[in-house]
C-alpha positions in Angstrom: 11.7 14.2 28.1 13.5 17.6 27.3 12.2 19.8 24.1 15.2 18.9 22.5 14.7 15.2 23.0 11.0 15.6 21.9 12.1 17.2 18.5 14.6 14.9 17.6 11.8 12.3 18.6 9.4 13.9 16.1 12.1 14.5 13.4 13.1 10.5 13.4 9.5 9.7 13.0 8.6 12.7 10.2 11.7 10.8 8.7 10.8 7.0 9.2 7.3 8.1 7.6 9.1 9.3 4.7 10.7 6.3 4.5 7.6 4.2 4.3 5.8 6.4 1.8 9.0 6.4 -0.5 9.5 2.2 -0.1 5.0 2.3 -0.9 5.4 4.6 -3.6 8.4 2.4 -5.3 6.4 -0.8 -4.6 2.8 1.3 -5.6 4.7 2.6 -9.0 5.8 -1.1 -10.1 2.2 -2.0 -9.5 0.4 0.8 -11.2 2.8 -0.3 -14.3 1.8 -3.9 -14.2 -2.2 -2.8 -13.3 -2.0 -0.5 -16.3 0.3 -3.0 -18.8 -1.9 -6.0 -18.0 -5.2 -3.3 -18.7 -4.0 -2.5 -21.6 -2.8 -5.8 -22.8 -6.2 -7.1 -21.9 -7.9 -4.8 -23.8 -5.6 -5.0 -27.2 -6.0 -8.4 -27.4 -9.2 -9.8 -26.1 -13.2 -8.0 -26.3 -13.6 -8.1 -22.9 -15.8 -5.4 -21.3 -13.8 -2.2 -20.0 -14.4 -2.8 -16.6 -13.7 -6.4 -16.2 -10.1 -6.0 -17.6 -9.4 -3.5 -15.4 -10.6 -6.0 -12.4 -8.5 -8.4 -14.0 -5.2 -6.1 -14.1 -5.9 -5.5 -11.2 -5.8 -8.7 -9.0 -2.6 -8.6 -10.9 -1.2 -6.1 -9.7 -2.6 -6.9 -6.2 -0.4 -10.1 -5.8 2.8 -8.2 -7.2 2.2 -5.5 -4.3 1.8 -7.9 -1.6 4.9 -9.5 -2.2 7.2 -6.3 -2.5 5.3 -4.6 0.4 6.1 -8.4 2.5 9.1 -8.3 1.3 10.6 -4.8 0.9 8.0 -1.5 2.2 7.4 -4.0 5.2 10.1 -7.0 5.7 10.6 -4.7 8.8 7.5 -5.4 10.3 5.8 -8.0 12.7 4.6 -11.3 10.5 1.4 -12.3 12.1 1.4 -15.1 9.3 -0.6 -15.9 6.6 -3.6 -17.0 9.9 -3.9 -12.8 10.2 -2.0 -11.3 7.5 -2.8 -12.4 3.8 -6.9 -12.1 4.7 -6.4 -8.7 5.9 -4.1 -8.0 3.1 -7.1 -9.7 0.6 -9.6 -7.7 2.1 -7.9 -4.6 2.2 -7.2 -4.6 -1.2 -10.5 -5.9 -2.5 -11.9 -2.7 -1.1 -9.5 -0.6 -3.1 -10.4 -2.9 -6.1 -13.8 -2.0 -5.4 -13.3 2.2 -5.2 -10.3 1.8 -8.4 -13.2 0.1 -10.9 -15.7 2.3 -9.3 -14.6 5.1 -10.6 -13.5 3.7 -14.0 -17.1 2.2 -14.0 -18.3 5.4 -13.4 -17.0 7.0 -16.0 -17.3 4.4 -19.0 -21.0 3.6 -17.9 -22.1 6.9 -16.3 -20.5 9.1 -18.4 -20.2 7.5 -21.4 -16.2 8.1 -21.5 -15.0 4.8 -23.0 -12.3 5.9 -25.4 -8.8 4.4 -24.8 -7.5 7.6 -23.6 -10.2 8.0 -21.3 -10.6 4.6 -20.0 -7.1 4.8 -18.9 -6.9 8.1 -17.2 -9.9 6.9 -15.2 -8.2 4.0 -14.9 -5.2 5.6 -13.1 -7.5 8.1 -11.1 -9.0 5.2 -9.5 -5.9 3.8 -8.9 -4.7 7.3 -6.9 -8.1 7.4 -5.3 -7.4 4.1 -4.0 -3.9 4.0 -3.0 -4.8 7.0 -0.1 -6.8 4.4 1.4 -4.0 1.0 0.3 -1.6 3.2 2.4 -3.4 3.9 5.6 -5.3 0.1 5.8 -2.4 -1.5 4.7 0.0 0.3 7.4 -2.9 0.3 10.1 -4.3 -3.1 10.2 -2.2 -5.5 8.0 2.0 -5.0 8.8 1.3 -3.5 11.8 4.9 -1.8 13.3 6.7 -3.6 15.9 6.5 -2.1 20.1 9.0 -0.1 20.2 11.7 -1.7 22.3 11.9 -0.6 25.8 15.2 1.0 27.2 17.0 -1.2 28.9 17.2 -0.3 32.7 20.4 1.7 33.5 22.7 -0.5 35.7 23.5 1.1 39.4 26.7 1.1 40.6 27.9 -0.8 43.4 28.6 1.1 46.4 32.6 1.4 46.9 32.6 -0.7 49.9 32.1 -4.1 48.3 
């Protein structure tokens, strides 16, 4: 493969990566909405404990990510079915449950920062912190990209005599 050839190469993939984070981010923002409405909505109306509405809003938003990243960050991507998929998807994202409430638990019980205000930028910190690893567990292990398709062979011509 040439230089040129290599660059364009890296340039389509810089691009198809910026693609992906821009289709996660879209589907991510939609979540962090519903995570941080249902939180919130949670909180206003019931007594529950900071921490469990958060895991609550949560699994929420969980289920309204899988199906936009299924069907819009990933609809691209091999479907290993839900034998593969959905556990690694469940797993994946019980993990980031776990580091998102961590930190809010941290902060309400460690710190003592329950206020509203503080409860939810916690709340949204944890959601950054773990989104980093949502992207790279989601994109690694559960929709997994397609092989690339090979080139097809180039055909040879036929000798003039024939």
């Amino acid at each position: 493969m040439t230089m040129p050839q290599q660059v364009s190469v890296l340039a389509e993939r810089v691009r198809g990566l910026a693609r992906e984070i821009a289709k996660f981010g879209a589907v991510g923002g939609l979540g962090v909405l519903v995570n941080l409405g249902v939180f919130n909505l949670i909180r206003h109306v019931t007594d529950l404990q900071v921490v469990r509405a958060s895991v609550m809003a949560t699994v929420v938003a969980i289920i309204t990510n899988y199906i936009g990243f299924r069907y819009f960050t990933y609809r691209d991507r091999a479907r290993s079915g839900s034998s593969r998929e959905l556990p690694l998807f469940v797993a994946f994202s019980l993990i980031g449950l776990v580091i998102e409430n961590g930190v809010l638990y941290a902060a309400t019980y460690g710190l003592g920062w329950d206020g509203r205000l503080a409860t939810n930028v916690f709340k949204f910190i944890g959601i950054g912190t773990a989104t980093v690893f949502r992207f790279w567990s989601y994109r690694t292990w559960v929709f997994k990209a397609l092989p690339a398709a090979a080139p097809a062979p180039a055909l040879e011509p036929e000798p003039a005599g024939k």
